[in-house]
VOGU-3710 file (C-alpha; in Angstrom, 3 decimals, decimal comma):
1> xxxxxxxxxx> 111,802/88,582/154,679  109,894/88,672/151,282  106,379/88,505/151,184  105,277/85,274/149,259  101,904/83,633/148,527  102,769/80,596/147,502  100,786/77,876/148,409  101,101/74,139/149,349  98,623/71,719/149,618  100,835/68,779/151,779
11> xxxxxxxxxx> 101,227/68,751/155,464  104,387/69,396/157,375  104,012/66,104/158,810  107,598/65,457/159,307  107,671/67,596/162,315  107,269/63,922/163,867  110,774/63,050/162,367  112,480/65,564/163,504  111,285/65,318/167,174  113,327/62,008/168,289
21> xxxxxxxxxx> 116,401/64,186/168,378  114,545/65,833/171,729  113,511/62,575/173,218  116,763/61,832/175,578  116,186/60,340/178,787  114,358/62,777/181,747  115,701/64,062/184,669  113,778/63,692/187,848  112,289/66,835/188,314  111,389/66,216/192,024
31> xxxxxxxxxx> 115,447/65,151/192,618  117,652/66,240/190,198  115,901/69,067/188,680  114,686/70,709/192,371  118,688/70,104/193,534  119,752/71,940/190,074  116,941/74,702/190,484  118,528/75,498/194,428  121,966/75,574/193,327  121,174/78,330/190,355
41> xxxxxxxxxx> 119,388/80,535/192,844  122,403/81,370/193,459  123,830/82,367/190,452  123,620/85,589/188,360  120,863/85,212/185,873  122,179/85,633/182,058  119,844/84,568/178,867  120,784/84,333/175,159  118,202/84,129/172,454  118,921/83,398/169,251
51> xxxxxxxxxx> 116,857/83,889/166,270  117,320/81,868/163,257  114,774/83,513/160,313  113,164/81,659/158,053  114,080/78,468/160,328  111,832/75,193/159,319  112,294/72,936/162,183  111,099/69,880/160,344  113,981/70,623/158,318  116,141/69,524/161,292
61> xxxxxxxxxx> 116,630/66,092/161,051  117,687/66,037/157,863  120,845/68,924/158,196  123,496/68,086/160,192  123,011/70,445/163,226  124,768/69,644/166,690  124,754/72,290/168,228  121,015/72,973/167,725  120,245/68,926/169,116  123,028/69,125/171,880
71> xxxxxxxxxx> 120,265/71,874/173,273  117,469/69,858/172,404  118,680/66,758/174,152  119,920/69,091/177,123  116,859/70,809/176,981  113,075/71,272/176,213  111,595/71,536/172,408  108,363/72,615/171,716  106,836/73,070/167,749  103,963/75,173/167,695
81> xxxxxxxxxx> 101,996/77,033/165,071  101,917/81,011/163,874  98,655/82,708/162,804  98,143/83,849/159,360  96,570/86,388/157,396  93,746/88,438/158,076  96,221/88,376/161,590  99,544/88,855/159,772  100,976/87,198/156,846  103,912/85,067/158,149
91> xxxxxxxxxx> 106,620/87,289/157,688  109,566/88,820/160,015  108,299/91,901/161,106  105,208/90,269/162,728  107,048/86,627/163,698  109,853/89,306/165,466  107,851/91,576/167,005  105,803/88,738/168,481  108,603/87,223/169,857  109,881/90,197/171,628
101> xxxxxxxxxx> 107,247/91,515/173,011  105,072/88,283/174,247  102,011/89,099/172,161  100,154/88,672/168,943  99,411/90,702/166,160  96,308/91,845/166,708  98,067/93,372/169,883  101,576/94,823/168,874  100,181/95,592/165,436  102,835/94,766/162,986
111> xxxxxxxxxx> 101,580/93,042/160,078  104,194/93,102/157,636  107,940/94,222/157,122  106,744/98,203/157,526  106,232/98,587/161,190  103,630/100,988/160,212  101,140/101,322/163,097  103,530/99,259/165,678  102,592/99,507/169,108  105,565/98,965/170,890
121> xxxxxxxxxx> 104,660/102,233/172,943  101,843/99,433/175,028  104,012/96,436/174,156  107,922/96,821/174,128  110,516/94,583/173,792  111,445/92,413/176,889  114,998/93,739/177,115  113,124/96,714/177,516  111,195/95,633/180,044  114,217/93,865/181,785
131> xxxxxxxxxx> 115,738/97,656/181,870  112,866/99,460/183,122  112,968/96,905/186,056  116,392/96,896/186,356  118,431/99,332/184,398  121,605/97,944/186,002  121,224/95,183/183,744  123,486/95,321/180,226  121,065/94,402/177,767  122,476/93,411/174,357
141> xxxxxxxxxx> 121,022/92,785/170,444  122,607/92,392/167,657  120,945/91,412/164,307  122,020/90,679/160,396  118,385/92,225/159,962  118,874/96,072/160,905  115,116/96,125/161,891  116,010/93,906/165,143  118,041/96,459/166,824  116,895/99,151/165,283
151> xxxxxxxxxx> 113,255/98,990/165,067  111,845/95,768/167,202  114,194/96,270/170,222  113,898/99,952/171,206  116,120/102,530/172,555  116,345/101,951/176,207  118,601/98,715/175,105  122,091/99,392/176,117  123,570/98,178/172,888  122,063/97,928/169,596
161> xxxxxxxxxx> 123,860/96,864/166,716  123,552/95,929/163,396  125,498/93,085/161,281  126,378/93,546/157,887  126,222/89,527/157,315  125,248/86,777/159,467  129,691/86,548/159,867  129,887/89,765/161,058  127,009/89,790/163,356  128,243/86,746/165,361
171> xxxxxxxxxx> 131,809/87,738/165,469  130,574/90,780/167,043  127,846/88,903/169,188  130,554/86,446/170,301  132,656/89,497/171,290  129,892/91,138/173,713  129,712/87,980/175,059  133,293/87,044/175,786  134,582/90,668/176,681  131,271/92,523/178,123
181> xxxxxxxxxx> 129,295/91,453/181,363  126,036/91,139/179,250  123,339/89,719/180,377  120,334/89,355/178,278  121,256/88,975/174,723  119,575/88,359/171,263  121,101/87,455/168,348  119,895/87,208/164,914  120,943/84,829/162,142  119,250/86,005/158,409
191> xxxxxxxxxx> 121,175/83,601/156,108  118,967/80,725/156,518  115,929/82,950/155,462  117,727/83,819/151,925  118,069/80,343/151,428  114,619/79,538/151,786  113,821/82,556/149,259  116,545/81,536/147,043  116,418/77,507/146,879  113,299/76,606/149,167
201> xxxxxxxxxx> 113,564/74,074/152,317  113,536/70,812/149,725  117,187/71,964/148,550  120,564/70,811/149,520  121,014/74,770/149,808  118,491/75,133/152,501  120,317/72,297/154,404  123,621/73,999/154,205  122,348/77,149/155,423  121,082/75,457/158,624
211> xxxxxxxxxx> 124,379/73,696/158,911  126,190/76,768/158,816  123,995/78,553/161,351  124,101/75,951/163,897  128,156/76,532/163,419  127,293/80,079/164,373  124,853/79,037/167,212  128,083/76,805/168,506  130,265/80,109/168,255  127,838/82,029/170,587
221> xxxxxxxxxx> 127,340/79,179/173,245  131,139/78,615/172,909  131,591/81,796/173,960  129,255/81,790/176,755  131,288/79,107/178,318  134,361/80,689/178,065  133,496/83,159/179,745  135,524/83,846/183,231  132,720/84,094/185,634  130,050/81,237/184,345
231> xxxxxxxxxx> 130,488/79,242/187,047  128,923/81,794/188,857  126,280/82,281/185,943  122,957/80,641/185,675  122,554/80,783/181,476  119,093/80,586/179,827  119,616/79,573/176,156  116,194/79,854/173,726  116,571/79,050/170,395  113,622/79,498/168,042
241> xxxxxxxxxx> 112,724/81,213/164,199  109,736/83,839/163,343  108,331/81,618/160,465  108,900/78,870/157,896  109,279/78,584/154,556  107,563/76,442/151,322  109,601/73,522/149,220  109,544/75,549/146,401  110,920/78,846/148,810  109,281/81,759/150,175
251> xxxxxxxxxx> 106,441/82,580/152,815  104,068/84,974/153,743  100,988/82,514/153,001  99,246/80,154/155,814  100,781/76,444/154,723  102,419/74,446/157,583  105,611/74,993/156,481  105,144/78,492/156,361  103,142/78,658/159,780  105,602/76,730/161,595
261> xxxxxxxxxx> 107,964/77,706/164,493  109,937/76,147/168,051  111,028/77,256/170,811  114,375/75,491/171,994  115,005/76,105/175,470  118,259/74,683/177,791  118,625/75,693/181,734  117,175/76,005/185,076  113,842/74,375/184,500  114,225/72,637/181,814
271> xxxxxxxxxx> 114,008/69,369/181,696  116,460/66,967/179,457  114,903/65,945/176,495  111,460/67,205/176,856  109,122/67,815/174,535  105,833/70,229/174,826  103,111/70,803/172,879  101,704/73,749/174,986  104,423/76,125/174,282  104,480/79,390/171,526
281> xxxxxxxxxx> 106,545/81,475/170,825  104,754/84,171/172,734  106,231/82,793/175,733  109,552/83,601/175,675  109,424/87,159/176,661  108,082/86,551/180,220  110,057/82,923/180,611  113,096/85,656/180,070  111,505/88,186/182,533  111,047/85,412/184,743
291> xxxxxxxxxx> 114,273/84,161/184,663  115,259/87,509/186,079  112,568/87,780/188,550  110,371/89,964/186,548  106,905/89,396/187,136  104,477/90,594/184,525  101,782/92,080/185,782  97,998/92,414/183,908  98,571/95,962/182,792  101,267/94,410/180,274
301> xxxxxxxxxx> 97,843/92,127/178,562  100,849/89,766/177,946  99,626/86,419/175,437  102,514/84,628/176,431  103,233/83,065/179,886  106,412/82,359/181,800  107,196/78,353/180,626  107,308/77,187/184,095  104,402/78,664/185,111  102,691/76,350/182,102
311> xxxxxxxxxx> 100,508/73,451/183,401  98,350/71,010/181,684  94,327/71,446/181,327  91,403/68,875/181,019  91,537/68,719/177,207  95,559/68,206/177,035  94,774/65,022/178,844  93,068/63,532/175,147  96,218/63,858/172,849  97,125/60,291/173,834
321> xxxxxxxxxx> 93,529/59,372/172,745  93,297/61,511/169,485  92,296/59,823/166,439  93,252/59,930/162,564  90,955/61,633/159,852  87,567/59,943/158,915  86,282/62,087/157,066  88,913/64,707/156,401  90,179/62,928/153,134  92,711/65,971/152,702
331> xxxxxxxxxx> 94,882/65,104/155,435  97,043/63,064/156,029  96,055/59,446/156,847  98,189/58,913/159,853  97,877/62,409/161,257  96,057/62,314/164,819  94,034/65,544/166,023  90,356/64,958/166,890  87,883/62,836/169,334  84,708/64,056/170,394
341> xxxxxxxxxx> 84,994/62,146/173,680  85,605/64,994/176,570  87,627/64,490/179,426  86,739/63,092/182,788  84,166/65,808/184,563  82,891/67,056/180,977  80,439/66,197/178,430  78,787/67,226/175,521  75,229/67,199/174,651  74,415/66,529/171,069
351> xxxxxxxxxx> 70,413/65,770/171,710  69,550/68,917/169,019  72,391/67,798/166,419  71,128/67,094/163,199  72,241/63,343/161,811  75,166/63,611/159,400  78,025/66,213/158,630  81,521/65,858/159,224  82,278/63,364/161,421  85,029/64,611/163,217
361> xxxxxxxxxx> 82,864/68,192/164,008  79,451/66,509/164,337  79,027/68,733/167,769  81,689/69,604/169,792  85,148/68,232/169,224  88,131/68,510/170,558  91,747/68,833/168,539  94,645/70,030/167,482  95,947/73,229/165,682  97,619/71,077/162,938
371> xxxxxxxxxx> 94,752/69,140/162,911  91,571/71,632/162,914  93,477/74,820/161,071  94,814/72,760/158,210  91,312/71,002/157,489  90,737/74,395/154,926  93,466/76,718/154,385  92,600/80,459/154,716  89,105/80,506/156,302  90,029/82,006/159,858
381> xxxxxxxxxx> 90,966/78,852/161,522  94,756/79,861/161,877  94,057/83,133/164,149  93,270/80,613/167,068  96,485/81,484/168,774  95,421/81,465/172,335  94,450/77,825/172,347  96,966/75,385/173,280  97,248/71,723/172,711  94,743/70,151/172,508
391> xxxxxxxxxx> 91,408/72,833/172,402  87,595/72,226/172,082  86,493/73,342/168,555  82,596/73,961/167,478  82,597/74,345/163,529  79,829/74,371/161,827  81,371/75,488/158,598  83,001/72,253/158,233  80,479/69,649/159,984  78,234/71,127/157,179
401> xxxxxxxxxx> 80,346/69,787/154,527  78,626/66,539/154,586  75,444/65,813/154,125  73,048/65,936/156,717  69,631/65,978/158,448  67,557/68,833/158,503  68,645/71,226/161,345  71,481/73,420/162,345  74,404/72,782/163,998  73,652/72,843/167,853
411> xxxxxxxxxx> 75,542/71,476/170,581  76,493/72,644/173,656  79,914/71,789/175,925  79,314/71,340/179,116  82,258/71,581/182,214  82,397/70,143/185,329  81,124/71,809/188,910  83,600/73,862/190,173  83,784/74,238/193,880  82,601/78,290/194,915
421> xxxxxxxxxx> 81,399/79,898/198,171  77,986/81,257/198,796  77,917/85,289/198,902  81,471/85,922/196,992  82,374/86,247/193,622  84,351/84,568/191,164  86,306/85,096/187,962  85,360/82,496/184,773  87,994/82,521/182,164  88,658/80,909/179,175
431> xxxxxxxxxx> 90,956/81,721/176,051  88,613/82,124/173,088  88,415/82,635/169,389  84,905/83,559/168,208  84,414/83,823/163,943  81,294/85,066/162,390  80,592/83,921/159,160  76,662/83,871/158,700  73,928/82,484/161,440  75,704/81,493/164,097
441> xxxxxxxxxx> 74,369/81,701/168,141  77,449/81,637/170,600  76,222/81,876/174,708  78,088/80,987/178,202  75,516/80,178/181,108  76,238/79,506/184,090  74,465/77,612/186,808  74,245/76,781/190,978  74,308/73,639/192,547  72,592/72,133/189,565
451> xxxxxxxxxx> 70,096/74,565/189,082  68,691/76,763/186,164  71,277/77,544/183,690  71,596/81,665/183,250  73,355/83,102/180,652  76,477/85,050/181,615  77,869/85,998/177,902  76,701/86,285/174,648  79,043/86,598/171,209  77,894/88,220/168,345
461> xxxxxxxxxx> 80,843/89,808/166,317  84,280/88,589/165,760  85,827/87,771/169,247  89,793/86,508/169,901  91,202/86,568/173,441  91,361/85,104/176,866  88,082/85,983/178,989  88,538/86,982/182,342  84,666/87,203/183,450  82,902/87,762/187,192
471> xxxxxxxxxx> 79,738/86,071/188,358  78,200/86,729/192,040  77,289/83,563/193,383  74,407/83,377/195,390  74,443/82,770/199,276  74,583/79,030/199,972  75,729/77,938/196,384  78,758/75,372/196,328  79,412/74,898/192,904  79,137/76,892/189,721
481> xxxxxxxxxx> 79,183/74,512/186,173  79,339/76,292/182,681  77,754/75,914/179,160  78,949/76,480/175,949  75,968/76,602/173,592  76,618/76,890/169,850  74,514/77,398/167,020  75,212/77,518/163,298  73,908/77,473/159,742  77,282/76,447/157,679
491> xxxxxxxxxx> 78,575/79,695/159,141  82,036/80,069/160,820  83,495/78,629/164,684  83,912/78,681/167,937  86,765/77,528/170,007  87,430/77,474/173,760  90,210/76,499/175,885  92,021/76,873/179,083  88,854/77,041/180,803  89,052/77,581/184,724
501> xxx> 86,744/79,341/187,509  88,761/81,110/190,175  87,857/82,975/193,712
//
């Protein structure tokens, strides 16, 4: 949980390596998994998290770790990406505190190891949640790190305890579980993260210390099945880490293997050996909630969303059509993350681009976070958070890196028509991440049946969040399409994603 800056300049590419220990056969989700889902309806509901800090999961192929790929073969696995500073440095308090309450930094407002200025009054804890909702429920953390139970998870938890080693924390986490009719539980592991400090993730140390907490993850899920009434028990296990660390050891800074985090998840829902690339970590507050049938509701401003409530948009459909660097010389060769070819329904017009620039951001593009964010380390990029998969990027800081023809950057997405009724109204949303960084133009029009576009929003400042915006649609209109129009002059980005237009 020390703050580091240290730097690397290489790609965490081996996340790739790692995954095959996830890729076990499917269940049918329409057969098996619906007959599975029916028969755990009636069971109690019971979930165990465990946090392992400082966790690298591209680490994982390389330590020997069965219990860890048991639940990834029984399960789902999904890598994703933190932020970085200005949002938070990658450290624990903010990787923690994001995980337990379901939103981002720039909501819960831990940004380092202090807590100074934390917002858990708006955004508590989910075993919090769980016992406002239900305070029948026995709600259970226990940590190595005394800021989990005493500081992340708040008072309302029924039992809050603190380890004095990552021994003594699962011996008594194993005991709650075995001798106590607990329900939700968290556990956190810390010696992995001194490891990293001490010997960094290239060392035979580093390896050690994940083969010694996957021991401890077999322990707790050991003692989940012995317990005398899980037949009658319906047992959500997440397993998952609140940053990364360098070769060399430490983090704090905004290099992959600093940035990167999983979510593990085995149960009701999840299917064998899947593997998802539109999961954070933000989600596993509410796919806990949900588990117990707790809804969250807008009031809560949630980032994350239940897992199985997660469904594919227009741009995830390009990953299989993603293409390597051209002319992003600084990463690596083989890595596939960009296409400026939209999905079916969409298109991009390019007719006021300037010849030249960046290839792979010559207009809009579409790509991936460990594509797009790791193109320039510690400009911004990382903060795009609420994007998913694969997102449509407009960056004219980088397309001017090239030369090019006289002109800004201008280019303008365009969506499909979306099917509205005359008379009504209807809600346009979209996550977005909006960065200023000199001339830049961002507007959203909108426009009937084909007709004149009209603008509907206009960014000017700094903007990261998911839009939830009304239009009246005239009487007699059918459909509604959308414009993103983007202007720049070597200034900062724009991305957009999830984009949908609702009644």
């Amino acid at each position: 949980m020390h703050l580091s800056r240290s730097m690397r300049a290489a790609l965490a590419v081996t996340i790739a390596a790692a995954l095959p220990f996830a890729a076990a056969a499917h269940a049918d989700a329409a057969g098996q998994g619906g007959t599975a889902q029916a028969a755990a309806a009636a069971k109690r509901p019971k979930s165990l998290v465990i946090g392992i800090d400082g966790a690298t999961f591209a680490k994982f192929s390389k330590a020997k770790m069965p219990n860890v790929k048991s639940l990834m073969t029984g399960g789902m696995t999904a890598v994703s990406n933190l932020y970085a500073a200005p949002m938070a440095p990658t450290v624990s308090g903010p990787g923690w505190s994001t995980i337990a309450t379901g939103t981002w930094p720039d909501k819960h407002h831990v940004v380092d190891n202090s807590f100074n200025g934390a917002r858990y009054d708006l955004y508590p804890d989910y075993a919090t949640r769980l016992e406002t909702a239900n305070p029948a429920l026995n709600t259970v953390v226990v940590g190595t790190w005394s800021a989990i139970p005493t500081t992340i998870f708040g008072p309302a938890v029924d039992t809050r305890l603190g380890g004095v080693s990552d021994t003594d924390t699962t011996t008594t986490a194993v005991s709650k579980l075995s001798t106590t009719d607990a329900d939700a539980a968290f556990v956190h592991l810390n010696d992995v993260d001194e490891a990293g400090h001490s010997h960094g993730t290239d060392s035979t140390d580093y390896l050690n210390a994940l083969k010694a907490a996957d021991a401890r993850v077999g322990q707790l899920l050991q003692a989940v099945k012995a317990r005398p009434t899980y037949t009658n028990e319906d047992w959500q296990i997440i397993v998952t880490a609140d940053h990364g660390h360098t070769p060399q050891g430490g983090h704090g800074g905004s290099t992959p293997g600093e940035r990167q985090t999983f979510v593990i998840a085995k149960g009701t829902g999840f299917t064998p050996g899947s593997v998802r690339n539109d999961v954070k970590i933000t989600d596993i507050a509410p796919t806990v909630l949900a588990h117990f049938g707790v809804s969250a509701v807008p009031a809560w401003q949630l980032d994350g969303t239940p897992i199985k409530n997660l469904a594919a948009y227009a741009f995830d459909t390009l990953r299989p059509a993603l293409k390597t660097p051209v002319d992003e010389t600084g990463l690596p060769s083989t890595l596939k993350g960009w296409t400026t070819t939209p999905p079916t329904g969409w298109s991009i017009d390019n007719s006021a681009m300037p010849t030249g620039g960046v290839t792979e951001w010559r207009g809009w593009s579409f790509a991936t976070d460990e594509f797009w964010t790791n193109t320039d380390l510690g400009q911004g990029r990382e903060s795009n958070v609420r994007a998913r998969d694969v997102f449509a990027v407009a960056d004219s800081d980088e397309w001017d890196d090239n030369t090019h023809g006289d002109g800004q950057f201008d280019s303008t997405l365009i969506s499909p028509a979306y099917p509205v009724t005359g008379g009504t109204t209807a809600t346009v949303s979209y996550a977005t991440n909006y960065k200023v960084d000199g001339p830049q133009t961002g507007d959203v029009l909108v426009s009937f049946d084909g007709g004149t576009p009209q603008p509907l929003k206009s960014y000017d400042t700094d903007l990261n969040t998911f839009e939830k915006l009304t239009i009246a649609v005239p009487e007699g209109a059918t459909t509604v399409q959308l414009r993103f129009h983007y202007t720049g002059t070597n200034s900062a980005f724009w991305t957009v994603d999830q984009v949908a237009v609702t009644p």
